[in-house]
C-alpha positions in Angstrom: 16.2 -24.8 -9.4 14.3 -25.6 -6.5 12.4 -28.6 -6.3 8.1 -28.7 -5.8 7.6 -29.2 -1.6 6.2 -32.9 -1.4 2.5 -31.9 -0.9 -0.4 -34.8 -1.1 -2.6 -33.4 -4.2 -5.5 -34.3 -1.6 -4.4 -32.2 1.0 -6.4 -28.8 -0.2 -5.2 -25.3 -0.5 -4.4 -25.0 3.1 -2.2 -27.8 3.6 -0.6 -26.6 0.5 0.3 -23.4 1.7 1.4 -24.8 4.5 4.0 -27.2 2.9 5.0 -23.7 1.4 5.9 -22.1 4.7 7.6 -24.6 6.2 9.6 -25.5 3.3 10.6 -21.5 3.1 11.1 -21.8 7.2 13.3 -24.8 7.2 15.3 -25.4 3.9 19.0 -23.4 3.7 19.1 -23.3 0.3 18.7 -19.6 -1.0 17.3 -20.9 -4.3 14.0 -22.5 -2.6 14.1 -19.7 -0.4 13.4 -17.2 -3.7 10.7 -19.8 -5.3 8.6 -20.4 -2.7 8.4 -17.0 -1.7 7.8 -16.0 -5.1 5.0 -18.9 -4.9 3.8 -17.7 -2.2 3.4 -13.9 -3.3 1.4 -15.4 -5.9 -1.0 -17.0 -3.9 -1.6 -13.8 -2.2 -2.8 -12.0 -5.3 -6.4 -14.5 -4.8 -8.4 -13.1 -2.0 -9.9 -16.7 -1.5 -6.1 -17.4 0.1 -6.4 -14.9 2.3 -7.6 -16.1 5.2 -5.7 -19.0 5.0 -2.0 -17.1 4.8 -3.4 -14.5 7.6 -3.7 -17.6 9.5 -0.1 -19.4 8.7 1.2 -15.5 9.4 2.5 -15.2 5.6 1.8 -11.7 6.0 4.5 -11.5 9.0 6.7 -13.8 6.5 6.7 -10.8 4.5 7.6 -8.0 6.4 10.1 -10.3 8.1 11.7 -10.6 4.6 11.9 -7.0 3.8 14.6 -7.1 6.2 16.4 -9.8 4.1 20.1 -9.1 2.4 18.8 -11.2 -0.6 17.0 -8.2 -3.2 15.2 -11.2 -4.7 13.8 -12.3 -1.4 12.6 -8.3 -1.0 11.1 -8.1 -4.3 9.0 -11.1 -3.5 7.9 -10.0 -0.4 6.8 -6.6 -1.2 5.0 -8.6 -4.0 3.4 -10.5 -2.0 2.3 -7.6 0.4 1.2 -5.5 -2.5 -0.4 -8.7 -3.5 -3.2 -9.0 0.0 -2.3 -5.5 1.4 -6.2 -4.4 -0.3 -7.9 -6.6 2.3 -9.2 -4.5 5.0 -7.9 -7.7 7.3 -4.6 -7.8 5.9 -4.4 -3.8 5.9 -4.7 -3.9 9.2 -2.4 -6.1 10.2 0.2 -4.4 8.2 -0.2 -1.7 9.5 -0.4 -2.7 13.1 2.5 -4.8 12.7 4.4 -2.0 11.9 4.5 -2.6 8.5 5.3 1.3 7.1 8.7 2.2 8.1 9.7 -1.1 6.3 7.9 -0.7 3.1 9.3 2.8 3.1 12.9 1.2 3.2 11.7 -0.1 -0.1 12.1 3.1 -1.9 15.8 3.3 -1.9 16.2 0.0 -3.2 17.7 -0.3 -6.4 15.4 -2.8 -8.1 12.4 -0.8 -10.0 9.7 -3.7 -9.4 10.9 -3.6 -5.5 10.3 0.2 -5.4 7.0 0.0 -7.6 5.5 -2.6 -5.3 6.4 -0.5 -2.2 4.8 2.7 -3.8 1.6 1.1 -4.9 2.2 -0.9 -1.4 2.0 2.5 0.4 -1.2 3.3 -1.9 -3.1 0.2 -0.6 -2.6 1.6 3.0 -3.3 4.8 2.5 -7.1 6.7 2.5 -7.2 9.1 -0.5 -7.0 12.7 1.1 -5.6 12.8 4.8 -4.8 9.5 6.1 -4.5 8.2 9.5 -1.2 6.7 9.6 0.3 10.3 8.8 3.8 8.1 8.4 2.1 7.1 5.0 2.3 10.5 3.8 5.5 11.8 6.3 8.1 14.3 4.5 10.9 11.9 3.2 8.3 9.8 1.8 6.8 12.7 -0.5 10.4 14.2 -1.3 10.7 10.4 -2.5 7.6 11.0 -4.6 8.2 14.2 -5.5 11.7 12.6 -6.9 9.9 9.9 -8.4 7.9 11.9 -10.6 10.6 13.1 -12.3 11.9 9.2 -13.1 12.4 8.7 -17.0 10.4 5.7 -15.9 6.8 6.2 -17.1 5.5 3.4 -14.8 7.2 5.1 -11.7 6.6 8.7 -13.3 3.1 7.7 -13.1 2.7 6.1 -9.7 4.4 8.4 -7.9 2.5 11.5 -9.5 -0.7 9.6 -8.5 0.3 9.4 -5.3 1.2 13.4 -5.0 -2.1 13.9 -6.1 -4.4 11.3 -4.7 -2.8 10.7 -1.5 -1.0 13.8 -0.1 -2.3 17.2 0.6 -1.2 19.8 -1.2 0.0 21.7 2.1 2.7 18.4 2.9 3.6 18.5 -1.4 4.5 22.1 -0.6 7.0 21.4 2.4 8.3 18.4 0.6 9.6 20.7 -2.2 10.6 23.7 0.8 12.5 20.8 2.4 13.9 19.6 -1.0 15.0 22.9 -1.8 17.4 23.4 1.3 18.5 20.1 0.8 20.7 17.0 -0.8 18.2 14.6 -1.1 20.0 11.4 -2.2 18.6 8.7 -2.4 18.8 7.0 -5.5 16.4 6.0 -8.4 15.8 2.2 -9.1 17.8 0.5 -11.6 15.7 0.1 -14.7 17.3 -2.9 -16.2 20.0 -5.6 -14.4 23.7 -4.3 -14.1 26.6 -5.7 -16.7 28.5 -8.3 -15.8 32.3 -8.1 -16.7 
């Protein structure tokens, strides 16, 4: 287990987050890599952090992360952008960053708290009816919803049927299920529990 980064109690909440970053930016161990990202995800659920990890780019940590091999360091990220994505500020720069086609990655992973962050993720940056990012709502993505909604999983079930309904019109549902219809849509439903070792 990773140890606590050497932080001065005295040194506030920026300096703290700070020691955060750099600890996840300089130490090689994948162990610290996972908890202070996981930390760090957690901080971004407190809206009085916000400006602070806009301003040591923790939001660009993030999305930097979705790209990572590690599924740990994924699920933390996508967290932690579920986490501040609400924030108009943070929205923003999600979105401007180009933020979408890696949430939408998200989908096919095979952890289920991965792919429920990126759903409610994609919720956050979406405007109930037609959006303006029409990548939020493009084809694949509601064939993945439309996929979703038929998960055993109630807590995906449930997401993704709000999303159908809230977020798409019911013109793009319709050619999600022509599309579907003509063809072999595979990409796979999340794991709901851990593999078994042999």
């Amino acid at each position: 287990m990773a140890q606590k980064p050497k932080v001065d109690p005295h040194v506030g909440r920026l300096g703290y987050l700070q020691a955060l970053v750099t600890e996840f930016q300089e130490t090689e161990s994948q162990d610290a890599k996972e908890q202070v990202l996981a930390n760090l995800a957690n901080f971004a659920y407190d809206p009085s952090n916000y400006q602070y990890l806009r301003q040591l780019q923790v939001v660009d940590l993030f999305l930097d992360s979705l790209s990572e091999e590690n599924e740990t360091l994924v699920e933390f990220a996508i967290g932690g952008l579920c986490n501040l994505c609400s924030d108009r500020a943070n929205k923003d720069h999600i979105l401007q960053a180009g933020g979408i086609p890696l949430i939408t990655n998200c989908l096919s992973n095979p952890n289920e708290e991965t792919v429920l962050s990126a759903v409610t993720t994609l919720m956050y940056l979406s405007s109930p009816g037609a959006g303006s990012h029409p990548e939020l709502t493009s084809t694949p993505v509601v064939q993945c919803m439309l996929r979703f909604s038929l998960s055993a999983n109630t807590r995906l079930r449930n997401l993704a049927q709000i999303f159908l309904e809230d977020y798409c019109s019911p013109s793009q549902v319709a050619e999600a299920r022509s599309w579907q219809a003509h063809s072999a849509m595979g990409i796979p439903l999340p794991r709901t529990e851990a593999p078994q070792q042999p």
